[in-house]
N, C-alpha and C positions, 0 to 999 in steps of 0.2 A: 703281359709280363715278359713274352719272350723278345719281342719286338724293344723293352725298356733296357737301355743300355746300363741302367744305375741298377739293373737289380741284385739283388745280392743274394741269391737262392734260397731265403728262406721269404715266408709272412707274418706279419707281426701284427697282431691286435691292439700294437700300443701304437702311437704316436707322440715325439715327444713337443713339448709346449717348450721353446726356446728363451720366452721370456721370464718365467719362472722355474727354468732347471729341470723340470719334472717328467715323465714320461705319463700321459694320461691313453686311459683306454677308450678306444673310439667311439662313436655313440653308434653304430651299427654294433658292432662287439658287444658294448655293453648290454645292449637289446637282449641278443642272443645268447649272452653268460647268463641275465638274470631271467630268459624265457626257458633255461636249460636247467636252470638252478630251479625253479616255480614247477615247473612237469617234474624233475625230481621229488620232489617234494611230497607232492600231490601222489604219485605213485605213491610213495610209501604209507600216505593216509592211507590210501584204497585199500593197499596190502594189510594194512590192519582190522581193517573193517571187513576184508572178505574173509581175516582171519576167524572172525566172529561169524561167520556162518556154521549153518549146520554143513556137515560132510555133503549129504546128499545134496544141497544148494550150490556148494564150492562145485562139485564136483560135473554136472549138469550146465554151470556157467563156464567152466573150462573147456568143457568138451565144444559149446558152441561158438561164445566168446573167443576164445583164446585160440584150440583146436582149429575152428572155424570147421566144424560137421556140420552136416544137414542134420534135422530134425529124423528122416530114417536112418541114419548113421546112429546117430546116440540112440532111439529107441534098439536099433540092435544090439549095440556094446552094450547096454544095459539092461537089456532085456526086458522090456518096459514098451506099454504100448505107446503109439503115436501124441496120443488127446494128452498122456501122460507128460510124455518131452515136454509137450507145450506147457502145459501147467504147471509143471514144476519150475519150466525155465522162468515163467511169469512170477513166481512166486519167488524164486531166487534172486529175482532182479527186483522185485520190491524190497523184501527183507534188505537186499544189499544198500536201497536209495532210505528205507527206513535207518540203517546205522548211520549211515553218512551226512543222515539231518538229523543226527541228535546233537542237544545244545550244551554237548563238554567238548575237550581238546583229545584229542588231537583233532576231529573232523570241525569243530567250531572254527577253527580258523580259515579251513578253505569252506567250507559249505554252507553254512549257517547263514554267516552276510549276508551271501550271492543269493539267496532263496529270498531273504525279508526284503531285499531292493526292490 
């Protein structure tokens, strides 16, 4: 871009089609509008599904998931032995893949398919 003598300081995702008038968005863009739009998305399934957890599930998948602690980290902060973290964290993550294939909406849309193909 620096070396292009036409550029004209900004970037545009559109380009236009001269033959029909129009400005169309490019197929690289369009990729990444509708891979950004689909992860959007998708989060916000999960967010409801993890809403459906029990506290102590939610809370144990944040701390490792999300937080990203070691398994002694959260057995401290919560005062909980080791064999514990783990088991609980195992069972959080089940419960959590059990919401996420059940056969209504909002998770039908993204999960349900992708499982039965």
């Amino acid at each position: 871009m620096r070396k292009s003598k036409k550029h004209t300081g900004h970037l545009s995702i559109f380009q236009r089609n001269e033959k029909d008038e129009e400005w169309l968005l490019e197929d690289e863009a369009k990729d990444n509008v509708a891979l950004e739009v689909e992860t959007k998305a998708l989060q916000e399934v999960v967010q409801i599904g993890f809403k459906e957890l029990k506290p102590e599930h939610r809370v144990i998948i944040v701390l490792k998931d999300v937080e990203e602690y070691s398994y002694e980290e959260i057995a401290e902060i919560l005062q909980i032995s080791l064999g514990t973290v783990k088991s609980r964290l195992f069972r959080a993550r089940r419960a959590l893949k059990k919401i996420l294939e059940q056969d209504k909406e909002p998770y039908k849309s993204f999960f349900v398919k992708e499982i039965k193909e």
